[in-house]
C-alpha positions as CSV (number, residue, x, y, z in Angstrom):
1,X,22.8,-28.4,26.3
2,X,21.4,-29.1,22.7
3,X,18.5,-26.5,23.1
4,X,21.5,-24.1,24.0
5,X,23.3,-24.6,21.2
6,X,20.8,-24.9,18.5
7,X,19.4,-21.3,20.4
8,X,23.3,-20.1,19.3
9,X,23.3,-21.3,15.7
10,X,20.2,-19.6,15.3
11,X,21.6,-16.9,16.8
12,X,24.6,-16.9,14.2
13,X,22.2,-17.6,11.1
14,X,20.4,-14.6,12.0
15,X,23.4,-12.8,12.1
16,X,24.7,-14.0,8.8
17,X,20.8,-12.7,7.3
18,X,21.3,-9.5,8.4
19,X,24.6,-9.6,7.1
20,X,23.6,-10.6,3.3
21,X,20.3,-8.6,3.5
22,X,22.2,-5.4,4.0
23,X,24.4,-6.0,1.3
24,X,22.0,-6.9,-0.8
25,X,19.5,-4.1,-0.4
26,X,22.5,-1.6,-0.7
27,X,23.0,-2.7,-4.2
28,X,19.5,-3.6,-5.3
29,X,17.8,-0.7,-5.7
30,X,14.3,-1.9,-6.7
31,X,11.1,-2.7,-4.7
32,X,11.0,-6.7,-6.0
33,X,12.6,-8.0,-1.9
34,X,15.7,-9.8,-3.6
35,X,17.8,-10.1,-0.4
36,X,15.0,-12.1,1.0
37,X,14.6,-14.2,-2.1
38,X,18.3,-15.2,-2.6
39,X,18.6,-16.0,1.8
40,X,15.5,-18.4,1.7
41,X,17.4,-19.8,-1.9
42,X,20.7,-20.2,-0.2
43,X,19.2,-21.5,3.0
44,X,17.2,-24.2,1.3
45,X,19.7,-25.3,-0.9
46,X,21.9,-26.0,2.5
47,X,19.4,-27.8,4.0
48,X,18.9,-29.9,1.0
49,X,22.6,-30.9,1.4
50,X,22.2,-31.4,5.2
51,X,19.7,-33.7,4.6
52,X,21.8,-35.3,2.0
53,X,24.6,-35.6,4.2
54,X,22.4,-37.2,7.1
55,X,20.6,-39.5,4.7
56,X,24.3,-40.6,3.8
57,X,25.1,-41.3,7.7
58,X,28.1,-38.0,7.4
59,X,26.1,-36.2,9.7
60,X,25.2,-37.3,13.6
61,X,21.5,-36.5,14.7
62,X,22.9,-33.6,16.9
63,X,25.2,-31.8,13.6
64,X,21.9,-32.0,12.1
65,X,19.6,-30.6,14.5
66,X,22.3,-27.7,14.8
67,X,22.9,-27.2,11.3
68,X,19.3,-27.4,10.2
69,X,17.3,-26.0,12.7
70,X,19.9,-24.0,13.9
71,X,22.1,-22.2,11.6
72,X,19.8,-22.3,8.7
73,X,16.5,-21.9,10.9
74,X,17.6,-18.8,11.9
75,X,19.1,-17.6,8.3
76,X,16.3,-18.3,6.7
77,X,12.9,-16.2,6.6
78,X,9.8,-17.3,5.2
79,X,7.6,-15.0,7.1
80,X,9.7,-12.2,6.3
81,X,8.8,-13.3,2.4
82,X,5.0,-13.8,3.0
83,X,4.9,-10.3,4.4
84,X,6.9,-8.7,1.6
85,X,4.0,-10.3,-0.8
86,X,1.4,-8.5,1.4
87,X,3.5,-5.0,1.0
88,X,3.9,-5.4,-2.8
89,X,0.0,-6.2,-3.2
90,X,-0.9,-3.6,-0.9
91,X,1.5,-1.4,-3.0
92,X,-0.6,-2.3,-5.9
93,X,3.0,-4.0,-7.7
94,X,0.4,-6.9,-8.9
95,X,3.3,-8.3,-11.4
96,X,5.6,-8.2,-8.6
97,X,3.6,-10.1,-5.8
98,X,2.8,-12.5,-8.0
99,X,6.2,-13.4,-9.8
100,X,7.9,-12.7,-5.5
101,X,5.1,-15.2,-4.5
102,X,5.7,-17.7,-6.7
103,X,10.0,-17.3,-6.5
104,X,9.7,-17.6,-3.0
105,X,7.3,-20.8,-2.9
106,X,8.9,-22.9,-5.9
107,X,12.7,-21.7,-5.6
108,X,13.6,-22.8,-2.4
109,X,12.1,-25.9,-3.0
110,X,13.7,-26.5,-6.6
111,X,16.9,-24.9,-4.3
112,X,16.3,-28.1,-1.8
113,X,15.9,-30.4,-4.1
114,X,18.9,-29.5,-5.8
115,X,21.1,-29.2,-2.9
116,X,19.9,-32.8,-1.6
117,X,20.4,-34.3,-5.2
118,X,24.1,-32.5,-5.2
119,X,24.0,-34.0,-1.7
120,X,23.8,-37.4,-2.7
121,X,26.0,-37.4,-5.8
122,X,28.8,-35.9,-3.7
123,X,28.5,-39.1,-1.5
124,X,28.1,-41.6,-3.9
């Protein structure tokens, strides 16, 4: 029954990605892949305050699992980033692929660390 459910929040994080990467793209009209950028921001920042929550004994092992491999497994995209790189280099946008490269590998994780450390104080 778990593997069910985390299969549906999956389902309903991919859902929400599509939803914010099509509103996204219809307003950013420029090749740097900002929809992407901002869903793996967002999605690691949750995570950070899921893990905060757990590590705080708010969350059951199960709410976890669903929440964070789940719902923000499925929102989230990281190979959908590393492939945007490729296009930009292979588009010759240097600048870009480097500066989407670097966004993509240190935001999320400054995203996580700040959402676990918001976490925490929240609890406290």
């Amino acid at each position: 029954m778990t593997a069910l459910l985390v299969c549906l929040c999956g389902g309903a994080g991919a859902g929400l990605r599509y939803l914010l990467d099509s509103t996204v793209k219809k307003a950013w009209r420029s090749p740097f892949p900002l929809s992407t950028l901002l869903i793996n921001l967002i999605a690691s920042l949750f995570a950070g305050l899921v893990a905060a929550m757990a590590a705080g004994l708010l969350l059951d092992p199960t709410t976890r699992l669903l929440l964070a491999t789940g719902l923000l497994g499925g929102f989230s995209t990281f190979s959908t980033a590393m492939a945007e790189v490729v296009s930009l280099v292979q588009g010759l946008k240097l600048r870009q692929a480097g500066l989407y490269l670097t966004s993509s590998l240190l935001g999320p994780l400054l995203a996580g660390w700040g959402g676990f450390t918001l976490g925490m104080a929240l609890i406290a």
